[in-house]
N, C-alpha and C positions, 0 to 999 in steps of 0.2 A: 170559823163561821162568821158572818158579817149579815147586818139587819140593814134592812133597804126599808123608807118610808114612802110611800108612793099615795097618790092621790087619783082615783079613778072616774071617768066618765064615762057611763054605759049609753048601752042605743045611738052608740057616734054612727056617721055613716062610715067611717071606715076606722083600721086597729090601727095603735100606735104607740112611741113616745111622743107626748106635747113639750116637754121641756123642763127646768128644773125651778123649783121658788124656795124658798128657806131652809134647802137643804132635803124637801121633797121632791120626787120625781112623780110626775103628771103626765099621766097616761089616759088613751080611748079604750075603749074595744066595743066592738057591735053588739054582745050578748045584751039582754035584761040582768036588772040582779034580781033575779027570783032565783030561787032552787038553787045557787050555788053556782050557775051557767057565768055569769061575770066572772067569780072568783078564779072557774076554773080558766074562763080565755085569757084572764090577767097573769096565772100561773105559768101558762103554755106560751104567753106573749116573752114574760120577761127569762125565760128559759131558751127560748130562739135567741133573743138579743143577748146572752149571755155565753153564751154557746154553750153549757150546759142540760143536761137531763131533767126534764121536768122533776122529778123525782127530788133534786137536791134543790126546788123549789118547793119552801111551806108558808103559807100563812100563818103566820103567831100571833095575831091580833087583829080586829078590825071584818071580819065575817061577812057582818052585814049595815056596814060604815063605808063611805066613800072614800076614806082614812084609814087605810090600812096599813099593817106591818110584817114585813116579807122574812125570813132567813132564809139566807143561801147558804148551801152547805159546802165547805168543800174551795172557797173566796176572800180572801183577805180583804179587808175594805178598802185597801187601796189600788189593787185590783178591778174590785167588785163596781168603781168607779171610775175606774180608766175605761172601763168594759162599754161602761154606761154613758161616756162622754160627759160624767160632773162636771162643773167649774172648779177651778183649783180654786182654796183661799189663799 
């Protein structure tokens, strides 16, 4: 299992990866965060670019934070980061 830190901006005009900063990855998606709707296009965003099942996509922290914390199931982290296009250190 491998924890992805991601940083989200809702109501973008359109979904995405923006790029990486301190070892977080920063991302759009068009939903609101009301109701859960963000979390879930954040779920289903980083499940496309992963090529994995949304399902082996969970949120473990961060609900209702722009700061949140992903595991993916199923991804070694250095995988989970090739996947993702990180920067090496």
């Amino acid at each position: 299992m491998a924890y992805l830190r991601v940083r989200v901006t809702t109501k973008a005009r359109g979904a995405g990866l923006t790029g990486w900063h301190d070892g977080t990855l920063r991302l759009k998606v068009r939903e609101p965060a009301e109701r859960g709707r963000a979390n879930a296009a954040v779920t289903r965003l980083l499940a496309d670019k992963l090529a994995i099942p949304p399902s082996r996509v969970r949120l473990a922290r961060g609900g209702s934070s722009r700061e949140k914390l992903f595991e993916i199931d199923g991804l070694s982290e250095d995988e989970l980061m090739r996947r993702l296009g990180a920067p090496m250190l």
